[in-house]
Z-matrix of the N, CA and C atoms (Angstrom, degrees):
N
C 1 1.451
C 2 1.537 1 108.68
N 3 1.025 2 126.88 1 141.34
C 4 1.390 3 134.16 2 -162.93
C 5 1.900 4 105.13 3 -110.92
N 6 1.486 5 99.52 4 142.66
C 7 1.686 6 108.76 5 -156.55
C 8 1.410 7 91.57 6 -64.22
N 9 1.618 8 153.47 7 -25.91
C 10 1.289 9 142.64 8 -174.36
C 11 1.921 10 102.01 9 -70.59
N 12 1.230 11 119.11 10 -32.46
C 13 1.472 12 137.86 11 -147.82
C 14 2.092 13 87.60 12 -88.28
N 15 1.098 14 94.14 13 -56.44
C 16 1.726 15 113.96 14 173.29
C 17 1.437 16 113.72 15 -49.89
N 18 1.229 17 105.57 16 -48.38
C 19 1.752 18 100.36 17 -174.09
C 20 1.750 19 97.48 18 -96.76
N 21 1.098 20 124.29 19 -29.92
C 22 1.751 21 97.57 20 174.96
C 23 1.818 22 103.03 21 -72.79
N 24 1.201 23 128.11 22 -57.53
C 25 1.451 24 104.90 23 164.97
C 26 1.506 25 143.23 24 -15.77
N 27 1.575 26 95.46 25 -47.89
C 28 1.680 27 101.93 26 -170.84
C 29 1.521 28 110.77 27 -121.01
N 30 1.239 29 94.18 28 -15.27
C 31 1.908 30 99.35 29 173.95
C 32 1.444 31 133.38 30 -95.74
N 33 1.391 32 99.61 31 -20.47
C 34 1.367 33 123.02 32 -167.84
C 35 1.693 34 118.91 33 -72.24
N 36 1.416 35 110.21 34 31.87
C 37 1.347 36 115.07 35 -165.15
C 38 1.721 37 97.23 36 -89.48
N 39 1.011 38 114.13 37 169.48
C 40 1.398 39 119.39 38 -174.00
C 41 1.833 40 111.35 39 -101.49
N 42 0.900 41 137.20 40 134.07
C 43 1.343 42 125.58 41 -164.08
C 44 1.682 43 100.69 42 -121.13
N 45 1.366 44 118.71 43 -171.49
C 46 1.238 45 127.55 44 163.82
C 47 1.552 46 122.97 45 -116.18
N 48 1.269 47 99.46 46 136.26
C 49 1.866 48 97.79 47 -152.53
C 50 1.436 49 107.63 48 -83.01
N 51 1.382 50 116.04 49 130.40
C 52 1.349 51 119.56 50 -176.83
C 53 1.637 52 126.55 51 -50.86
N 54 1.239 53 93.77 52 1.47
C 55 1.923 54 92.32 53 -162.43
C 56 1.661 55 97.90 54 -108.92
N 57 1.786 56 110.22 55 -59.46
C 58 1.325 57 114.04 56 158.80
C 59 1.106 58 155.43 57 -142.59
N 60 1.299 59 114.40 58 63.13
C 61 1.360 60 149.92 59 137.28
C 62 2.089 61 102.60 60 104.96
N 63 1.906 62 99.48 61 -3.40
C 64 1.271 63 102.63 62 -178.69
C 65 1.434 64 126.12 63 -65.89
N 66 1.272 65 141.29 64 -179.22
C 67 1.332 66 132.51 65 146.02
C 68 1.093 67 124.78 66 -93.57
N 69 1.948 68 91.50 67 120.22
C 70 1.554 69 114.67 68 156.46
C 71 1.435 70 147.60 69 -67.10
N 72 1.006 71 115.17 70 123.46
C 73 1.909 72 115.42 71 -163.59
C 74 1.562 73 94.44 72 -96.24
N 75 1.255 74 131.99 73 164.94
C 76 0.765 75 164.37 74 67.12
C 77 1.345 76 136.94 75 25.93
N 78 1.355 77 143.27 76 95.33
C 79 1.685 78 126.45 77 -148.91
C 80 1.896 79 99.62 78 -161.69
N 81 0.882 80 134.32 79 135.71
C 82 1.169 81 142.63 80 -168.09
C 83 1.221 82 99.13 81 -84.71
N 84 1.772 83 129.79 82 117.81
C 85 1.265 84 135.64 83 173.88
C 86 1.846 85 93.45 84 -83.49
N 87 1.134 86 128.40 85 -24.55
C 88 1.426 87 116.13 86 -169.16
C 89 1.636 88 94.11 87 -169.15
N 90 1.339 89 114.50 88 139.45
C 91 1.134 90 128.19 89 167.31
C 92 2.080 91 133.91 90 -95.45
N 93 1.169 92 100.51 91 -174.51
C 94 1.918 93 77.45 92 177.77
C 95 1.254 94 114.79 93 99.10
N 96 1.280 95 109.53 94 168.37
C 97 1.603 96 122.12 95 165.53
C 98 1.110 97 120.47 96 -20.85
N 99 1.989 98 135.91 97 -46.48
C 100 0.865 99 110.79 98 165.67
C 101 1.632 100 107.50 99 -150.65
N 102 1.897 101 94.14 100 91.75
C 103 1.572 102 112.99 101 171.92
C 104 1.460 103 134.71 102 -28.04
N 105 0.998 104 134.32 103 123.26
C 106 1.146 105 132.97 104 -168.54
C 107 2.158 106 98.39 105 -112.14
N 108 0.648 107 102.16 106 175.93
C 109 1.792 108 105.00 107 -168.88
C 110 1.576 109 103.99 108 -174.90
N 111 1.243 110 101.72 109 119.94
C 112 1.778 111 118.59 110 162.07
C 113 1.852 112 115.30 111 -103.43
N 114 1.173 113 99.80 112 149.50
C 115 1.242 114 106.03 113 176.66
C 116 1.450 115 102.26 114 -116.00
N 117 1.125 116 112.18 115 115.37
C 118 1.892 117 105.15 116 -179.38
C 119 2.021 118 113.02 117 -146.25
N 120 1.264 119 102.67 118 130.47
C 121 1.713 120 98.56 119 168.81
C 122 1.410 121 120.33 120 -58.33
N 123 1.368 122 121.06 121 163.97
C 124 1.252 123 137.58 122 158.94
C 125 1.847 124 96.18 123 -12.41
N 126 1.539 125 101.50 124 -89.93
C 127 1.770 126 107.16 125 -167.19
C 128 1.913 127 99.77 126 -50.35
N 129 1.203 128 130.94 127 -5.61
C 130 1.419 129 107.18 128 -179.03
C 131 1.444 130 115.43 129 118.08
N 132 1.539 131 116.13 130 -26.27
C 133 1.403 132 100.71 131 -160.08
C 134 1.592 133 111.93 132 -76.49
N 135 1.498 134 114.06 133 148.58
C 136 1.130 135 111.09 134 -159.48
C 137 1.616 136 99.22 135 -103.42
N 138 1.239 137 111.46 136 120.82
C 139 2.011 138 120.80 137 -169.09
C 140 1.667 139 81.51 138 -83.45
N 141 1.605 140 125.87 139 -64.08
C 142 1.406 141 108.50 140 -167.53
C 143 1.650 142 104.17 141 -150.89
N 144 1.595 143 89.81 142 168.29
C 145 1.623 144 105.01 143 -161.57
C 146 1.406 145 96.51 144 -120.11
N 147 1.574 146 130.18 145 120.11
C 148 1.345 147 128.43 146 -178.72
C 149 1.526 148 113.06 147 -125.91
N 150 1.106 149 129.14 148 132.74
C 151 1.613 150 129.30 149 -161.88
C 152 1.856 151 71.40 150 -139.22
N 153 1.780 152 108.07 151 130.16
C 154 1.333 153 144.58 152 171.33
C 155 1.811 154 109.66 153 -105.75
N 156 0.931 155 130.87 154 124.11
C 157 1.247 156 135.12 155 129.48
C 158 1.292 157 141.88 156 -175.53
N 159 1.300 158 148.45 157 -118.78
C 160 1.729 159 148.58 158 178.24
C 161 1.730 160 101.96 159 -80.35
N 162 1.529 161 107.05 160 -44.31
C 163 1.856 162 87.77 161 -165.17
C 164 1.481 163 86.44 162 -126.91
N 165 0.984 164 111.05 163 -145.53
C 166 1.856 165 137.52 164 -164.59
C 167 1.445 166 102.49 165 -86.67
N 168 1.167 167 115.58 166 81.86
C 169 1.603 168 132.09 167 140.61
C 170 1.449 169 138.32 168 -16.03
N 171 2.004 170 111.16 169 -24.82
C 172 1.073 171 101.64 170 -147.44
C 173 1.460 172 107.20 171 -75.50
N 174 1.953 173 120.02 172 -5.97
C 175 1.276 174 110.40 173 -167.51
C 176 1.668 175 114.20 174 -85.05
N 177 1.634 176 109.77 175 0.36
C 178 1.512 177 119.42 176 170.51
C 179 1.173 178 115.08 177 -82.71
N 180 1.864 179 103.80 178 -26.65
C 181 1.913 180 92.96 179 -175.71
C 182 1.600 181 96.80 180 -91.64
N 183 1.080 182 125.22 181 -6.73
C 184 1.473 183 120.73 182 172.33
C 185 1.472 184 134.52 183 -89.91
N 186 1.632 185 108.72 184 -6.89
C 187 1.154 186 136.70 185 -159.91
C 188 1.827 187 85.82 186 -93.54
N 189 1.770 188 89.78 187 -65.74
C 190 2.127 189 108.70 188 -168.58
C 191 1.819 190 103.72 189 -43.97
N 192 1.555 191 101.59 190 -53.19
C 193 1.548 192 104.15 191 -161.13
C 194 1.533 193 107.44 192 -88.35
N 195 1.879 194 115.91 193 -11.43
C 196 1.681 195 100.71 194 -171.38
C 197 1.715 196 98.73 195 -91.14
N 198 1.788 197 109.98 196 0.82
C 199 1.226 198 89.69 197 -146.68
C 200 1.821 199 88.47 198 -102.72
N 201 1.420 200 112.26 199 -9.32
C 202 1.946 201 137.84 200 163.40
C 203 1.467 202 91.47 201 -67.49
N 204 1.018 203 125.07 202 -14.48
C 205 1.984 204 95.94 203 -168.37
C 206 1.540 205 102.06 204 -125.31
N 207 1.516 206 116.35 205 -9.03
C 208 1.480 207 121.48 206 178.93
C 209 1.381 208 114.97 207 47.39
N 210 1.381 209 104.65 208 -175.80
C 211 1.575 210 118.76 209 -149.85
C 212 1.780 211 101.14 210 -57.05
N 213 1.239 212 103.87 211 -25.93
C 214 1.989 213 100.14 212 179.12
C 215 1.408 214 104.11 213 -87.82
N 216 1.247 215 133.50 214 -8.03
C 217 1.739 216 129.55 215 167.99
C 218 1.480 217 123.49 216 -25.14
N 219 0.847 218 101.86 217 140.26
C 220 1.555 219 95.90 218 175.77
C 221 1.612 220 104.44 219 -111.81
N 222 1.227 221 133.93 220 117.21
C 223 1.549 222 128.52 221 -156.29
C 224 1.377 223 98.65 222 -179.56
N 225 1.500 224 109.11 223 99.09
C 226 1.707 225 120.88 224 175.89
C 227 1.555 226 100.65 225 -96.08
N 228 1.851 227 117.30 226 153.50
C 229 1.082 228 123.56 227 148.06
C 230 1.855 229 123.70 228 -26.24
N 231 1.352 230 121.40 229 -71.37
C 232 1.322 231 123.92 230 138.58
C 233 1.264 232 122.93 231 1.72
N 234 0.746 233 133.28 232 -66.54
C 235 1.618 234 143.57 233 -168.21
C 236 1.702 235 111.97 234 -73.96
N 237 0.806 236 102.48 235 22.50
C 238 1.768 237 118.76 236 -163.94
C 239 1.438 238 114.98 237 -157.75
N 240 1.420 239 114.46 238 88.33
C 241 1.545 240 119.01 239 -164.75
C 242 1.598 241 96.57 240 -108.42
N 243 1.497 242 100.44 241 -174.91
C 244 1.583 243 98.83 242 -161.33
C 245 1.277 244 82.37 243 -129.89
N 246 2.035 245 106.24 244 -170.98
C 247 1.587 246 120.80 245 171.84
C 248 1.249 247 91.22 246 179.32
N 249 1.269 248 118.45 247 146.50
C 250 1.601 249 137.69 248 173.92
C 251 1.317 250 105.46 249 -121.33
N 252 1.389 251 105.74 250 131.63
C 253 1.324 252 110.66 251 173.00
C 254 1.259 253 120.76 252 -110.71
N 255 1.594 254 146.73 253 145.97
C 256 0.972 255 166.52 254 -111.32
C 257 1.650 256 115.76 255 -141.14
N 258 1.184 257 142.61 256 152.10
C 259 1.671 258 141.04 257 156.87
C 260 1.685 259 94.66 258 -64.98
N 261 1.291 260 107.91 259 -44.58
C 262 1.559 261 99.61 260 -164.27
C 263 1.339 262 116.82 261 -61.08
N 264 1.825 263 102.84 262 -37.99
C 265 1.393 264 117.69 263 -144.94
C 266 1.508 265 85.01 264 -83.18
N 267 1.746 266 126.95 265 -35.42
C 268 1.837 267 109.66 266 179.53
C 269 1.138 268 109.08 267 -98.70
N 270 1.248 269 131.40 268 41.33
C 271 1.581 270 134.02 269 163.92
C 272 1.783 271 107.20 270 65.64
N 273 1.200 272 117.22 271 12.41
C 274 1.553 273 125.89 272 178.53
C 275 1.419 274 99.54 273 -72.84
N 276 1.674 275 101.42 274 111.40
C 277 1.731 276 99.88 275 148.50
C 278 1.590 277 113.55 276 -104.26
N 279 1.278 278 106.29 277 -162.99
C 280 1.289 279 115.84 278 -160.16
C 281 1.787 280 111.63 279 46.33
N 282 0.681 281 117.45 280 36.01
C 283 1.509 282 110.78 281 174.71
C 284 1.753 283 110.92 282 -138.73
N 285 1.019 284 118.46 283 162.90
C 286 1.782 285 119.81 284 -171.86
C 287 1.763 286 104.25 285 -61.75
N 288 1.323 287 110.39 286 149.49
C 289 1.290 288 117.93 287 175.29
C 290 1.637 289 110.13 288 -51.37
N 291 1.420 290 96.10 289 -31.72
C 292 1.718 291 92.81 290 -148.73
C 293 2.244 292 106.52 291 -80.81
N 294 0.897 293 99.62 292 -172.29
C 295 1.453 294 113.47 293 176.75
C 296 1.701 295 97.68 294 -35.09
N 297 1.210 296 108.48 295 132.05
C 298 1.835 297 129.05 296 158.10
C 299 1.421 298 103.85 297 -109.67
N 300 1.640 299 153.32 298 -10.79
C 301 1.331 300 128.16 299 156.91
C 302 1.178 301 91.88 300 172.39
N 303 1.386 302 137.61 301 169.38
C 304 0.819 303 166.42 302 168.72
C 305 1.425 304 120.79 303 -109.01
N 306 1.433 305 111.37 304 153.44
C 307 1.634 306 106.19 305 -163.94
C 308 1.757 307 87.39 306 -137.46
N 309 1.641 308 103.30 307 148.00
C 310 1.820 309 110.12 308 166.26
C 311 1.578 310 92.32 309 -130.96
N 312 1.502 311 96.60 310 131.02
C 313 1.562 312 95.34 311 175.68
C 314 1.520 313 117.66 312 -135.93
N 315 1.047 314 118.36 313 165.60
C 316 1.811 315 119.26 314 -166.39
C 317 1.673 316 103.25 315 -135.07
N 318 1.590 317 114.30 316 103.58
C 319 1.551 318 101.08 317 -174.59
C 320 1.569 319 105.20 318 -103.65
N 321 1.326 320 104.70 319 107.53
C 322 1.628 321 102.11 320 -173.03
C 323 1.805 322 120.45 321 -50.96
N 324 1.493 323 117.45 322 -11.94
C 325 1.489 324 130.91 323 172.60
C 326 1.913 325 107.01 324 -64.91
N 327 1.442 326 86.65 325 -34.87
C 328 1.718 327 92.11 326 168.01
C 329 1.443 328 138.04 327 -51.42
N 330 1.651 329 121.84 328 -26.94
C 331 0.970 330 150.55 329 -141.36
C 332 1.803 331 103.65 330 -62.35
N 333 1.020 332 112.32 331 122.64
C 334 1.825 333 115.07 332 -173.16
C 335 1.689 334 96.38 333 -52.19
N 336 1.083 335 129.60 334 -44.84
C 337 1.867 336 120.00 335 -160.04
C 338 1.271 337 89.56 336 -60.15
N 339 1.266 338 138.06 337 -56.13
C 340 1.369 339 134.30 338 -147.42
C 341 1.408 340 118.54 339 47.20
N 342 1.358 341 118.03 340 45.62
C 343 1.564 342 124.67 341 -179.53
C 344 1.263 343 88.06 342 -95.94
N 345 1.508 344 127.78 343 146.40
C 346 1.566 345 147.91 344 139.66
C 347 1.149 346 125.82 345 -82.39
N 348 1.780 347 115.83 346 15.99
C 349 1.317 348 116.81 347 -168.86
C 350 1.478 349 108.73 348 -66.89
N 351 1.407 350 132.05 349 148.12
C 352 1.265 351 142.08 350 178.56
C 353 1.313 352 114.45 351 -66.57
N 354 1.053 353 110.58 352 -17.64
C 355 1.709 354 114.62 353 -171.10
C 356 1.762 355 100.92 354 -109.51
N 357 1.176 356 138.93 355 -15.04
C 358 1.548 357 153.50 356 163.06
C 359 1.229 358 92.81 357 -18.09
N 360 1.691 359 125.67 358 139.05
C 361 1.503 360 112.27 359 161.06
C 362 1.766 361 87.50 360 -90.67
N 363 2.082 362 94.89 361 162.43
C 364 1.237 363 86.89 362 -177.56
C 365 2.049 364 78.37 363 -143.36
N 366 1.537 365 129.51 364 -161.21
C 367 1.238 366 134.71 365 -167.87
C 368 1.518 367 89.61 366 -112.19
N 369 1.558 368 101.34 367 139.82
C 370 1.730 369 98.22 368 160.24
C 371 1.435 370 108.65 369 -145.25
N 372 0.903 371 133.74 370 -174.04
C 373 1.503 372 132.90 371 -173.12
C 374 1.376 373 107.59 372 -114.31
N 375 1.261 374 129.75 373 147.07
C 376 1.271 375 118.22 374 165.19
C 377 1.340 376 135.41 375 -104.77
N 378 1.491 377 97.81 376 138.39
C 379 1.574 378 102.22 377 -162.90
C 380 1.640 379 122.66 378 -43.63
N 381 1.206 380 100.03 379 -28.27
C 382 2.003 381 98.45 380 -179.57
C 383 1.309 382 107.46 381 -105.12
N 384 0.998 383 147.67 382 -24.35
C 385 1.158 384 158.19 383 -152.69
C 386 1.504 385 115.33 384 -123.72
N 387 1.152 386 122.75 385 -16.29
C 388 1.514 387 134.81 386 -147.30
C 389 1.373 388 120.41 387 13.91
N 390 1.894 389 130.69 388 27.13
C 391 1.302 390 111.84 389 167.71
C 392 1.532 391 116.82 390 -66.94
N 393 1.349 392 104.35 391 -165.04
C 394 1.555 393 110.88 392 -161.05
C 395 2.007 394 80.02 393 -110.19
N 396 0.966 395 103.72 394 165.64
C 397 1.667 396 128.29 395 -166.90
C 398 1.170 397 101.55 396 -162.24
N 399 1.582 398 114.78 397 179.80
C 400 1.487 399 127.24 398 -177.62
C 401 1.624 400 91.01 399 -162.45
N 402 1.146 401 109.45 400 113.29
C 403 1.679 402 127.16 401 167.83
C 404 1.813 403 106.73 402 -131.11
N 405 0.974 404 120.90 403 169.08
C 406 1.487 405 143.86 404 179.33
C 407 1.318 406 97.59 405 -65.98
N 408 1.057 407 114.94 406 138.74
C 409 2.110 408 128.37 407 -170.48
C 410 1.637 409 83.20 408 -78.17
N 411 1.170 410 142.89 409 -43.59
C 412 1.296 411 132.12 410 173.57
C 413 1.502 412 152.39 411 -76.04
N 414 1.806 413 79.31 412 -3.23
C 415 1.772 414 95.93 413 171.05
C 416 2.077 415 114.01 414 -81.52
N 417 0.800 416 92.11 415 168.68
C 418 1.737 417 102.05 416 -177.60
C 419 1.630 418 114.56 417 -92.08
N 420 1.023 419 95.93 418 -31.85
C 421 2.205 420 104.96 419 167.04
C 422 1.124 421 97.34 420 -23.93
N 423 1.713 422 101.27 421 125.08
C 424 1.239 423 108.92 422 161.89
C 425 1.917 424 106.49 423 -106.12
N 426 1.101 425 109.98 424 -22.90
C 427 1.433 426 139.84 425 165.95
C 428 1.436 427 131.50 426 -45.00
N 429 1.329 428 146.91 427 133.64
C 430 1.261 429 145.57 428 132.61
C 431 1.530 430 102.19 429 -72.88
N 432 1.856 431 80.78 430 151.87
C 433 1.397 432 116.56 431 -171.36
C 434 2.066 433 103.59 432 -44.93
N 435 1.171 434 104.20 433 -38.87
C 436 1.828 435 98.59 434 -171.43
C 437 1.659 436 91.70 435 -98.58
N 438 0.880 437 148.97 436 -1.31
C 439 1.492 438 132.40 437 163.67
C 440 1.649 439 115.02 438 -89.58
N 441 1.466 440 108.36 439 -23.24
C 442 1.340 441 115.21 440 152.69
C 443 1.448 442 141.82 441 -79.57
N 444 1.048 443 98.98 442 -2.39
C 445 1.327 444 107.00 443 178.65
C 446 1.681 445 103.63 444 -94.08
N 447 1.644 446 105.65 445 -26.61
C 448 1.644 447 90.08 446 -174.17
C 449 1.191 448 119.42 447 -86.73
């Protein structure tokens, strides 16, 4: 079974989005060797950033989200925890006991300020394009800056 095939099976649950109260899906920013996965509502906002594969991930989820929040970001090592997953732990038989992938993930609800201010920049995805962006939790953009412009 192949690690893209694995995480829409067992990951693909729909959640509730930290910002407003809608449901968040789940959507593959990149597929392959080593999947990357956003969790984002209807308007975009992105609850979390998950990069899947063989070793330590964390420099893809730090690369995707430091490179959405630019040089004023606020984005510590910290802020980017890991998880290994198991044959046992996803109910996979026929496959080796040992580790099937590892996960690095970034849950933007985590965020040290813990401000709810409306005007906060926060990460969202974009609707045509699905990169990661950073607009105001209170603007209506569904867009990045180059998909809006065209």
């Amino acid at each position: 079974m192949e690690t893209d095939t694995i995480i829409e099976e067992r990951f693909f649950e729909p959640q509730k989005c930290g910002h407003c109260g809608a449901q968040a899906n789940p959507k593959f920013l990149r597929k392959g060797n080593e999947p990357v996965v956003t969790v984002a509502c209807p308007p975009g906002y992105v609850s979390r950033v998950i990069a899947y594969g063989p070793g330590d991930n964390r420099a893809t989820v730090k690369f995707l989200v430091g490179g959405a929040l630019g040089s004023g970001g606020d984005l510590a090592d910290e802020d980017i925890r890991t998880a290994t997953r198991y044959a046992w732990d996803l109910g996979i038989e026929n496959r080796a006991k040992g580790k099937v992938f590892g996960a690095a993930y970034w849950n933007q609800n985590y965020r040290r300020t813990k401000s709810d201010a409306p005007n906060r920049n926060a990460v969202f995805s974009c609707a045509k394009c699905a990169s990661l962006f950073v607009q105001r939790v209170s603007s209506s953009g569904t867009l990045c800056a180059t998909c809006s412009a065209k």
